[in-house]
GUDREN-612537 format. One line per field, with one value per residue: residue number from 1; residue in one letter; chain; z, x, y of N, C-alpha, C in turn. Coordinates in Angstrom, 2 decimals, always signed. Last residue first. Layout:
BEGIN
k NUM, ...
r a, ...
c A, ...
n.w Z, ...
n.u X, ...
n.v Y, ...
ca.w Z, ...
ca.u X, ...
ca.v Y, ...
c.w Z, ...
c.u X, ...
c.v Y, ...
***
This chain:
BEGIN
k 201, 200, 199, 198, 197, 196, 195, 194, 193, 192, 191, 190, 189, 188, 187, 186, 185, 184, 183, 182, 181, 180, 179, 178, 177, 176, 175, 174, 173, 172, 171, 170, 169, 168, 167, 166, 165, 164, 163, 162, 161, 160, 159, 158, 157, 156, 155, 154, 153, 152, 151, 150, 149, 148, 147, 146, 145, 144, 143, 142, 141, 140, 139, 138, 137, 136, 135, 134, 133, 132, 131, 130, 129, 128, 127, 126, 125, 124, 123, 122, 121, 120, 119, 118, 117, 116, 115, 114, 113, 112, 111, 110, 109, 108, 107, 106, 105, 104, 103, 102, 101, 100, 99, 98, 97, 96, 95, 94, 93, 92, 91, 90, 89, 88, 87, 86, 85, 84, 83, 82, 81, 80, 79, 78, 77, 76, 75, 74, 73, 72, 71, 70, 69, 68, 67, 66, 65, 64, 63, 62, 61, 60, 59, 58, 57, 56, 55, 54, 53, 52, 51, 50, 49, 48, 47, 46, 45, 44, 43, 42, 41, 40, 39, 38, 37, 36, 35, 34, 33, 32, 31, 30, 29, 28, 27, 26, 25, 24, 23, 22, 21, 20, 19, 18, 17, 16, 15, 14, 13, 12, 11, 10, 9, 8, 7, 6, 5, 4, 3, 2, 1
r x, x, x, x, x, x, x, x, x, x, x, x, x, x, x, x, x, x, x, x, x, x, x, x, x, x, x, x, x, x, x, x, x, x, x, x, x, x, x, x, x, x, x, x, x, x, x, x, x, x, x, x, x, x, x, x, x, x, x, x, x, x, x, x, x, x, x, x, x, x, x, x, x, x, x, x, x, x, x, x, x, x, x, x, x, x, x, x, x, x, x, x, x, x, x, x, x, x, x, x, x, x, x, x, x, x, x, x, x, x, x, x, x, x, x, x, x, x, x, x, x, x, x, x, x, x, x, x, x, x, x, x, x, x, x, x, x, x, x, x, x, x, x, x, x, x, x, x, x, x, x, x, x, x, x, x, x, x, x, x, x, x, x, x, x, x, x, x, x, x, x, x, x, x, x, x, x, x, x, x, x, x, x, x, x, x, x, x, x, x, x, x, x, x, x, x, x, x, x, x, x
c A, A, A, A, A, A, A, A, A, A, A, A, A, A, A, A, A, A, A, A, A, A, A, A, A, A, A, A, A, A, A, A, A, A, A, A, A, A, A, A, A, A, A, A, A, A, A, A, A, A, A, A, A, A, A, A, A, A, A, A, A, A, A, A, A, A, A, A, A, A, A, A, A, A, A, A, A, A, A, A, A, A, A, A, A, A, A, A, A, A, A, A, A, A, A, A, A, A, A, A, A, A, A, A, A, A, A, A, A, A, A, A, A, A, A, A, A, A, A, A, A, A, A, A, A, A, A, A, A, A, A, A, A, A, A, A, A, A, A, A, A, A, A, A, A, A, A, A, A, A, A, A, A, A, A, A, A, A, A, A, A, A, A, A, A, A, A, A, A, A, A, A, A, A, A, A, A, A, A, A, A, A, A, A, A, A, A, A, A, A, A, A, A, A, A, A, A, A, A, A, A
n.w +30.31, +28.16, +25.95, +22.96, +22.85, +20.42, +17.74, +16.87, +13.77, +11.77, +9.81, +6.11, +4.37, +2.27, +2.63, +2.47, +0.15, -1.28, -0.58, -1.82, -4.67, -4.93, -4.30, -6.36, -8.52, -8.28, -8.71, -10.81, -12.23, -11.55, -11.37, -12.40, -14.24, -14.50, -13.55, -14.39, -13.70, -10.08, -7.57, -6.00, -5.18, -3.25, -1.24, -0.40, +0.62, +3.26, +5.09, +6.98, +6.68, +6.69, +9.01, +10.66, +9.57, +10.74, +13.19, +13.38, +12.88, +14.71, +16.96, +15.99, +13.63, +11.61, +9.55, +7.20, +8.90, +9.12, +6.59, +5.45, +5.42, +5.64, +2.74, +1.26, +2.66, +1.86, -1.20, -1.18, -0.32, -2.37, -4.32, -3.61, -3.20, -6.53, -10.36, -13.60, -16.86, -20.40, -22.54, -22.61, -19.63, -17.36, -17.53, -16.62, -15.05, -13.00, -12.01, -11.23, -8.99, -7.54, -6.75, -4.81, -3.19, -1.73, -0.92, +0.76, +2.64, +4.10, +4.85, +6.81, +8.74, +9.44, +11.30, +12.71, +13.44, +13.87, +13.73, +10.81, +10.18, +11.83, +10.47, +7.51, +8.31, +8.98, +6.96, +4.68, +5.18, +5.59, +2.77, +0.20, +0.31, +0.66, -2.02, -3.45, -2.64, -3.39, -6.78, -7.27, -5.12, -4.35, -3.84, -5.92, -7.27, -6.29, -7.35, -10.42, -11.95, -13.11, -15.08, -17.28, -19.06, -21.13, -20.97, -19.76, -18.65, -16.62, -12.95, -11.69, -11.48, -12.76, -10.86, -9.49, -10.65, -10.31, -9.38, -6.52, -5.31, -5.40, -4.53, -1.81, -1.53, -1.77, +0.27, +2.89, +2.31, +2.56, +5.05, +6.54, +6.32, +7.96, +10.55, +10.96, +10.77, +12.66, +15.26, +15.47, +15.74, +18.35, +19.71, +19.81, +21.10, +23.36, +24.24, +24.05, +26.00, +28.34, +28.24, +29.44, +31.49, +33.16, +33.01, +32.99, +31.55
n.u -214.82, -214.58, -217.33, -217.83, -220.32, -223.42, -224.14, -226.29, -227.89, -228.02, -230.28, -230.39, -230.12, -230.87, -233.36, -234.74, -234.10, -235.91, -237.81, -237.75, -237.15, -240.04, -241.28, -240.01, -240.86, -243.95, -243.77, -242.99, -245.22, -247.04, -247.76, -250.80, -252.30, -254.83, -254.17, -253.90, -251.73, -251.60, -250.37, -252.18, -254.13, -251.71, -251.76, -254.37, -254.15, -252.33, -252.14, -253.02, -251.77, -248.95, -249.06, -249.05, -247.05, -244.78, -245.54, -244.87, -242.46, -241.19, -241.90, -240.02, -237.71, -236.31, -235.38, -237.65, -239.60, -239.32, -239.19, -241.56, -242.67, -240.68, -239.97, -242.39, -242.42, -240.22, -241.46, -243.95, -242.15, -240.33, -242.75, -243.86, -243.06, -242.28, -242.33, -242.07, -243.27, -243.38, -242.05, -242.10, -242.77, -240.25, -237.77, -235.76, -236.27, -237.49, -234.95, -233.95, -235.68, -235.50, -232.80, -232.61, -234.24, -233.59, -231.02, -231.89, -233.36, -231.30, -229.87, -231.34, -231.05, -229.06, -228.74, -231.11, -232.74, -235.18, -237.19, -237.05, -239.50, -241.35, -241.22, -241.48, -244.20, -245.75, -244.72, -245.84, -248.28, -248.79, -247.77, -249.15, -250.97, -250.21, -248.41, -250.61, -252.26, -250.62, -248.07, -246.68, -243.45, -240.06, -238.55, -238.06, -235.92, -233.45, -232.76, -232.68, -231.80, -229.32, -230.61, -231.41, -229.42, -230.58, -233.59, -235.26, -237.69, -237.52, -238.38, -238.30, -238.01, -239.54, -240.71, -240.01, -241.77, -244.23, -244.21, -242.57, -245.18, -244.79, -242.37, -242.61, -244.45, -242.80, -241.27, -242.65, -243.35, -240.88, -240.22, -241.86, -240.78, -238.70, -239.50, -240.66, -238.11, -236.94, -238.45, -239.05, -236.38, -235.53, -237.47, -236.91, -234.58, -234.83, -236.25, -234.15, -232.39, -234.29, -234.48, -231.90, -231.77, -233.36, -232.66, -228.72, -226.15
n.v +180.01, +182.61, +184.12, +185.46, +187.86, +187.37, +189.68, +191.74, +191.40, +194.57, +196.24, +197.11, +198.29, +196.69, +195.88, +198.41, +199.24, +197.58, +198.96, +201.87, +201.11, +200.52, +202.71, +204.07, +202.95, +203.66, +206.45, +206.77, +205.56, +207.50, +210.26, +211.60, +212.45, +209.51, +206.08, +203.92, +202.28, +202.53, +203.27, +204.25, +202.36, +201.28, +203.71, +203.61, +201.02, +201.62, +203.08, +201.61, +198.96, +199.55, +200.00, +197.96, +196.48, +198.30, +197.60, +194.80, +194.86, +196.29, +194.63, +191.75, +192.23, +190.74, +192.33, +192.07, +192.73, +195.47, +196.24, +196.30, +198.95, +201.11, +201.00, +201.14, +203.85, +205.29, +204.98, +206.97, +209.13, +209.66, +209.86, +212.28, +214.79, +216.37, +216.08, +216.13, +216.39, +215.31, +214.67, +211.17, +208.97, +208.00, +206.25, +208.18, +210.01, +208.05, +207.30, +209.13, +209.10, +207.18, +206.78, +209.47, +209.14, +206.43, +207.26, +209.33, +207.83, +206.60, +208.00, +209.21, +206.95, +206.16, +209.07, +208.41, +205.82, +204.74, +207.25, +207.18, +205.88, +207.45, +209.89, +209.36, +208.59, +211.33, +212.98, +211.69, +212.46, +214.53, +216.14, +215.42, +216.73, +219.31, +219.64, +220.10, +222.25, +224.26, +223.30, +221.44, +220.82, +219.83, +217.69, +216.11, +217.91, +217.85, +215.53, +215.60, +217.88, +217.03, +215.50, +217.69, +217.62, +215.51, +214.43, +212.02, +213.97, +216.86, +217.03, +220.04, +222.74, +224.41, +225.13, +227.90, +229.74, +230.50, +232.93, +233.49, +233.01, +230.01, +229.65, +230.60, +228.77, +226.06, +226.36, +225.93, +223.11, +221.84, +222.83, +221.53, +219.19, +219.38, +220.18, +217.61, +215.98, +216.58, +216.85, +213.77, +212.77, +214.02, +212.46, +210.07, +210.65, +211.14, +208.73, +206.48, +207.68, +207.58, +205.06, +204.47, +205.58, +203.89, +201.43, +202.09, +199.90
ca.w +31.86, +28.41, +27.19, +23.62, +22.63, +21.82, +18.31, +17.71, +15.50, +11.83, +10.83, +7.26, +5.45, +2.26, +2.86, +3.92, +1.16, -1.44, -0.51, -0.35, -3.81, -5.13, -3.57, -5.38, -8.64, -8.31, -6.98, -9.72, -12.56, -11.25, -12.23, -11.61, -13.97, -15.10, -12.81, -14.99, -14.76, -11.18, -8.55, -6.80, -6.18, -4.84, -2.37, -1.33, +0.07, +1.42, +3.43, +7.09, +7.04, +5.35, +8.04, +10.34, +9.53, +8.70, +13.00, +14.30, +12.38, +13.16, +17.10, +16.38, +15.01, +12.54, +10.84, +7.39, +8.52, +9.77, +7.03, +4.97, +5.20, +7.04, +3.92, +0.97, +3.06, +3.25, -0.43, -1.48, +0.54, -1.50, -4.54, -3.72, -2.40, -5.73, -9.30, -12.66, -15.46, -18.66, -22.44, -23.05, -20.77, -18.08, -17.97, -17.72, -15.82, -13.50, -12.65, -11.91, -9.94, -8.01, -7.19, -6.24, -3.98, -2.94, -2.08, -0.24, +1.99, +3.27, +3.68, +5.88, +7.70, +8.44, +9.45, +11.93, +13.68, +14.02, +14.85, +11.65, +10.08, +12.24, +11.43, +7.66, +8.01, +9.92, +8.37, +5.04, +4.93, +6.62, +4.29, +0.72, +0.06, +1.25, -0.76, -3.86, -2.61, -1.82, -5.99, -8.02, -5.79, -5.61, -2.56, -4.59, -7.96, -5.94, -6.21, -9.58, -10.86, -11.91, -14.21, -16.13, -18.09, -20.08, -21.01, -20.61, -18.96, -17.79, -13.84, -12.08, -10.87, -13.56, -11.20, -9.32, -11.00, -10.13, -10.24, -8.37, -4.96, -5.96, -5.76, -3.08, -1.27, -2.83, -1.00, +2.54, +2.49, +1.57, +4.14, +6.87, +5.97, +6.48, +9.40, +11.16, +10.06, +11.95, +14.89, +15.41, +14.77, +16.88, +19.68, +19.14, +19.76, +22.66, +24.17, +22.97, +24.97, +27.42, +28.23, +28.02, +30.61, +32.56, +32.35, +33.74, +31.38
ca.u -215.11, -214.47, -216.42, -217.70, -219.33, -222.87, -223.35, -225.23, -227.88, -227.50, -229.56, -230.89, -229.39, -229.43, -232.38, -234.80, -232.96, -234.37, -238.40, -237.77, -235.82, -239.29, -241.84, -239.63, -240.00, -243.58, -244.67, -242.26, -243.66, -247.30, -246.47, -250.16, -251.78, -254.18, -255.05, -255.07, -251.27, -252.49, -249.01, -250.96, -253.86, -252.14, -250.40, -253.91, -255.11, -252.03, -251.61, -253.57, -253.41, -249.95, -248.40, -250.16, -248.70, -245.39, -245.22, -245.80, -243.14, -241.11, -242.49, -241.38, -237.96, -236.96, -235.12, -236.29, -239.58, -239.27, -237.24, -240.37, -243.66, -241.39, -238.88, -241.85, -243.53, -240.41, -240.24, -243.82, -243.17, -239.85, -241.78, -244.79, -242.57, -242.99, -241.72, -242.02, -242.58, -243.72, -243.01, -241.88, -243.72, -241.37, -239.07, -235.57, -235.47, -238.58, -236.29, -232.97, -235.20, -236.72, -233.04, -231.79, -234.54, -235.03, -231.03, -230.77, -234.43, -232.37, -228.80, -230.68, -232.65, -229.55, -228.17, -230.95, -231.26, -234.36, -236.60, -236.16, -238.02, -241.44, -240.57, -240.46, -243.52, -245.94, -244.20, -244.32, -247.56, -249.16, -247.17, -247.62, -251.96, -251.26, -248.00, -249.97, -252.85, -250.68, -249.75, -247.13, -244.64, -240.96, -238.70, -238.23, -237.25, -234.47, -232.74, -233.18, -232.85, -229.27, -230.08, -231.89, -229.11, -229.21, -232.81, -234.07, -237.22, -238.01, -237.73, -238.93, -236.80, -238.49, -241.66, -239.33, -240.38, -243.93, -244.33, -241.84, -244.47, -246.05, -242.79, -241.49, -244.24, -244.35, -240.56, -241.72, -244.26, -241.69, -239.50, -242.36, -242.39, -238.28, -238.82, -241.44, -239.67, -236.48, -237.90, -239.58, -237.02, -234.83, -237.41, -238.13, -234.12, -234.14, -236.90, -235.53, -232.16, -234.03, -235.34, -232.72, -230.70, -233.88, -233.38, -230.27, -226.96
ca.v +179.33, +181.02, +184.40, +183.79, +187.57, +187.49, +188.06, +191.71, +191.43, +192.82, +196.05, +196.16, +199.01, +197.50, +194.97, +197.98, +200.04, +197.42, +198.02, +201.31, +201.53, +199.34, +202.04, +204.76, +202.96, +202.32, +205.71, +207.55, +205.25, +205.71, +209.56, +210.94, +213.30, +211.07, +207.67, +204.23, +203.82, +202.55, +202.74, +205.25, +203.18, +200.55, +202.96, +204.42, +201.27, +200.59, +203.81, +202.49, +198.95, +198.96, +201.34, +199.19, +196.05, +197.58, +198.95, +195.82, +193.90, +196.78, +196.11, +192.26, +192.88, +190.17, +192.25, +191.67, +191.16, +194.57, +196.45, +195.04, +197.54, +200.43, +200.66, +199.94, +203.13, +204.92, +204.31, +205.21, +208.36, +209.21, +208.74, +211.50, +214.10, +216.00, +216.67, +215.26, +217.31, +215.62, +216.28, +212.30, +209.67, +208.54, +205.73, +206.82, +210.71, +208.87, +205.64, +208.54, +210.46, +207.21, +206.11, +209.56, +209.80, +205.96, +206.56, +209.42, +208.53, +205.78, +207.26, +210.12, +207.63, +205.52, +208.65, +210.20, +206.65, +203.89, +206.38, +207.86, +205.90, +206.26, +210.05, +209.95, +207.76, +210.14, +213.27, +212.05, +210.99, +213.98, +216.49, +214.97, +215.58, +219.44, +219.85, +218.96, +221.13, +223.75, +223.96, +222.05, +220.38, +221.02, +219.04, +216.07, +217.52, +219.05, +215.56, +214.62, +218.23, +217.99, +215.51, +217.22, +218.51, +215.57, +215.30, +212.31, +212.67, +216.40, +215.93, +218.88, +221.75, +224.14, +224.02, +226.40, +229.78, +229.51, +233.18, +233.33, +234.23, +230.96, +229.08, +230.96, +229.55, +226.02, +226.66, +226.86, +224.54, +221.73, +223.48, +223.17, +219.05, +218.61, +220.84, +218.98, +215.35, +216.93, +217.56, +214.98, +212.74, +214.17, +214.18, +210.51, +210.12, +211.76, +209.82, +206.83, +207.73, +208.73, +205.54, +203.68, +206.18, +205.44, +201.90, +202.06, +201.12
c.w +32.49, +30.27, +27.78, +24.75, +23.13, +21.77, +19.45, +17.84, +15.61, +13.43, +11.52, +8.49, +6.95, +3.30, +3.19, +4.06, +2.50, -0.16, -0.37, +0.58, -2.20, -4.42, -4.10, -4.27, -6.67, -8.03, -7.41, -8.45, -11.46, -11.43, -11.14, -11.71, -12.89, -13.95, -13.87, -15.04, -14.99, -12.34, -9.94, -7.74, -6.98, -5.44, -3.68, -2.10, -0.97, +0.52, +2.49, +5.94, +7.10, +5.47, +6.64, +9.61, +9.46, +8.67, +11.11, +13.15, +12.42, +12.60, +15.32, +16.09, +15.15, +13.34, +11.65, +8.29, +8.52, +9.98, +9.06, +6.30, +5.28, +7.11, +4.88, +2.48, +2.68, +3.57, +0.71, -1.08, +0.29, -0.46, -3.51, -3.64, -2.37, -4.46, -8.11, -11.58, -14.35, -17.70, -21.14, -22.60, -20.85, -18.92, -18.02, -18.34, -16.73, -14.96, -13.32, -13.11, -11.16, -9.37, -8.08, -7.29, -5.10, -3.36, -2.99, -1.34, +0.62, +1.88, +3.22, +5.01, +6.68, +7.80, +9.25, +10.51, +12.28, +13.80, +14.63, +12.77, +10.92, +11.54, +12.64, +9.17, +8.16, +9.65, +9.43, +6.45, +5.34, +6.34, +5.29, +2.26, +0.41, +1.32, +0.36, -2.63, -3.01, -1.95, -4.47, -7.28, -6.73, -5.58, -3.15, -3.59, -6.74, -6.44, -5.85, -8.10, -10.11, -11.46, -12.73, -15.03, -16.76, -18.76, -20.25, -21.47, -20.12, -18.23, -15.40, -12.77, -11.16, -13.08, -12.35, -9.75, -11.11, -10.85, -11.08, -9.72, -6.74, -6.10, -6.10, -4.24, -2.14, -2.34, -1.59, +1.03, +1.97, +1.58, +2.53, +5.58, +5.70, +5.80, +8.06, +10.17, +10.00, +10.24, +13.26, +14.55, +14.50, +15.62, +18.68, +19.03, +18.97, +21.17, +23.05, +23.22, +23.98, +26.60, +27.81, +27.26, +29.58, +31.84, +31.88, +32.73, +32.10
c.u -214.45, -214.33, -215.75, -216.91, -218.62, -221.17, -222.60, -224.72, -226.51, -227.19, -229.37, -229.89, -230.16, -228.83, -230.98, -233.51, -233.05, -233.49, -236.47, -237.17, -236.06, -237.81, -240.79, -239.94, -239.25, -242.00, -243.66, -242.84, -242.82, -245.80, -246.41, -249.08, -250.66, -253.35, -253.89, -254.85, -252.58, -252.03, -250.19, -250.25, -253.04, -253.03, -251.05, -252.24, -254.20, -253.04, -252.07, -253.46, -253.88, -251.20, -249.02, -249.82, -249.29, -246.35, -245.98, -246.35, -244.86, -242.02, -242.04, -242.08, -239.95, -237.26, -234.90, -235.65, -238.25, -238.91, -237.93, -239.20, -242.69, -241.77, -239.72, -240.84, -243.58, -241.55, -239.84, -242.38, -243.72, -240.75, -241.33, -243.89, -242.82, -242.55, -242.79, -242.00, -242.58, -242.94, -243.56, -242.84, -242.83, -242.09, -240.26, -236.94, -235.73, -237.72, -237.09, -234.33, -235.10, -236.37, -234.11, -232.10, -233.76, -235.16, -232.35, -231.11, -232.96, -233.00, -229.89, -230.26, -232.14, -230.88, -228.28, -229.94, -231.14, -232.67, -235.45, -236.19, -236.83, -240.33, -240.71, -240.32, -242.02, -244.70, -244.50, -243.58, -246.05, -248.80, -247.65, -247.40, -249.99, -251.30, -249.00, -249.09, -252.24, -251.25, -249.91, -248.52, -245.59, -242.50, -239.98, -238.95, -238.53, -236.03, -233.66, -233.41, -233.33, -230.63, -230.13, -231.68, -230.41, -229.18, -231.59, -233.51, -236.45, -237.52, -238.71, -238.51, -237.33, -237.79, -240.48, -239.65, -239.69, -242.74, -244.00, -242.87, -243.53, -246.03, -244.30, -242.10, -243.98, -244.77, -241.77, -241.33, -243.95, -242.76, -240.38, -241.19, -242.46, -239.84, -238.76, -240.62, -240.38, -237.64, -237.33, -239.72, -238.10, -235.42, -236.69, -238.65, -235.40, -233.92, -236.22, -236.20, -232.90, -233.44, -235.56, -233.45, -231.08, -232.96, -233.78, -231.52, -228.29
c.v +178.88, +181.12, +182.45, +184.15, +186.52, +187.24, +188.27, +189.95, +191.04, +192.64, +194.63, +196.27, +198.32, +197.89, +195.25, +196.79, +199.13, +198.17, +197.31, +200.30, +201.27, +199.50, +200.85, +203.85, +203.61, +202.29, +204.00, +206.82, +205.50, +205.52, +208.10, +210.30, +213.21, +212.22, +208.67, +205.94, +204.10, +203.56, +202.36, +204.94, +204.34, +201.55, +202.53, +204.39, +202.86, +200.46, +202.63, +202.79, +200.49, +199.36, +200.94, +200.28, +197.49, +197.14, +199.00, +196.89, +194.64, +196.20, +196.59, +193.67, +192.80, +190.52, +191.83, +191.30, +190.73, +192.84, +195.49, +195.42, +196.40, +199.33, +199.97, +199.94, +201.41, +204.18, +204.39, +204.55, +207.57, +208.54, +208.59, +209.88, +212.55, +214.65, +216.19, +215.58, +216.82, +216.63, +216.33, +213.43, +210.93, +208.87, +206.42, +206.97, +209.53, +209.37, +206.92, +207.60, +209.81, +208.71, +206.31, +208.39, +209.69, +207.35, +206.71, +208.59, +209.43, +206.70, +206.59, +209.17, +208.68, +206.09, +207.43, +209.76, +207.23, +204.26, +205.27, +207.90, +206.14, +205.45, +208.78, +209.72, +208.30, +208.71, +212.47, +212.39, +211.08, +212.25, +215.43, +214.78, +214.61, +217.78, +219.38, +219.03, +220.02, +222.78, +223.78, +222.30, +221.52, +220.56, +219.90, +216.88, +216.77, +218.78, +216.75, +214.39, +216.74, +218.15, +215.65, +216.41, +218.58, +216.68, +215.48, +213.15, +212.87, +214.86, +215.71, +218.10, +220.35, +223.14, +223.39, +225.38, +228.20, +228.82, +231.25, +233.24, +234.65, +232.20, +229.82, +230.77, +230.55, +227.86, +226.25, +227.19, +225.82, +222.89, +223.06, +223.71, +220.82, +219.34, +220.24, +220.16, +217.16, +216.83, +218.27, +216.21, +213.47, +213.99, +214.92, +211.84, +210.30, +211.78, +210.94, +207.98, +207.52, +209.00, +207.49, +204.54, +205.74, +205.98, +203.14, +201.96, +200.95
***
């Protein structure tokens, strides 16, 4: 393969992600929307803790925030990390951000504080941010290696205070739990180098 066939295959591929990061972000918008429009109808999709039929909102619970300003303080994390993921290919980023949601759902539905409401992008972007910080090391890819340094050096200040049960109104449970599925997916869906193949002489 030429370099420039290389070369547009990362292009192509940082255009996908793009792409899909910009939508993912404009549908969170999109539905706080709705949601103010309803009469804030959808706040229902939130994770009450252990209630059976909650459940079903572990995944939509995700998508829901409570106000533009909770949307507002989501979108520029999500769409810088979501799409420094998803360089590394559309369905391992899909099977990542699968798990640390259903994982962090599942951890919020267990261990929250009775009479809450859980909702928000806030978990899956502690767990692309455990993914980026580790799935290098794991790796061993330099530029990932790269990449988790400054993804720390810029968010990790506001990570550790997210995962504080000091702060009110904040589900520390959902940051911690979501930042631990990350932290697990990077091993899960670690990528395994190629082994040259033995040609004989």
């Amino acid at each position: 393969m030429s370099d420039s066939e290389l070369e547009w295959s990362r292009t192509d591929r940082a255009k996908a992600a793009a792409k899909l990061m910009v939508g993912w972000v404009a549908l969170l918008w999109l539905l706080e929307v709705v949601d103010v429009i309803s009469g804030h109808a959808l706040d229902g999709l939130g994770i009450t803790p252990r209630e059976p039929s909650e459940l079903l909102d572990v995944v939509p619970a995700a998508f829901i925030h409570f106000g533009f300003a909770h949307v507002a303080a989501n979108s520029v994390p999500l769409l810088v990390m979501g799409f420094l993921a998803a360089l590394g290919g559309i369905r391992r980023f899909a099977a990542v951000c699968l798990v640390v949601i259903v994982a962090d759902g599942l951890g919020v539905w267990l261990v929250a504080p009775a009479h809450t409401n859980t909702a928000g992008a806030s978990g899956l972007i502690f767990g692309l941010f455990g993914f980026l910080l580790v799935s290098g090391f794991v790796e061993r890819r330099p530029l990932g290696v790269l990449v988790g340094l400054l993804i720390g050096a810029i968010w990790g200040g506001s990570i550790l205070l997210g995962l504080s049960p000091l702060q009110t109104g904040v589900s520390w449970q959902g940051h911690l739990i979501g930042l631990a599925a990350g932290v697990g997916a990077a091993f899960w869906f670690r990528r395994r180098p190629v082994e040259p193949r033995a040609i004989q002489g």
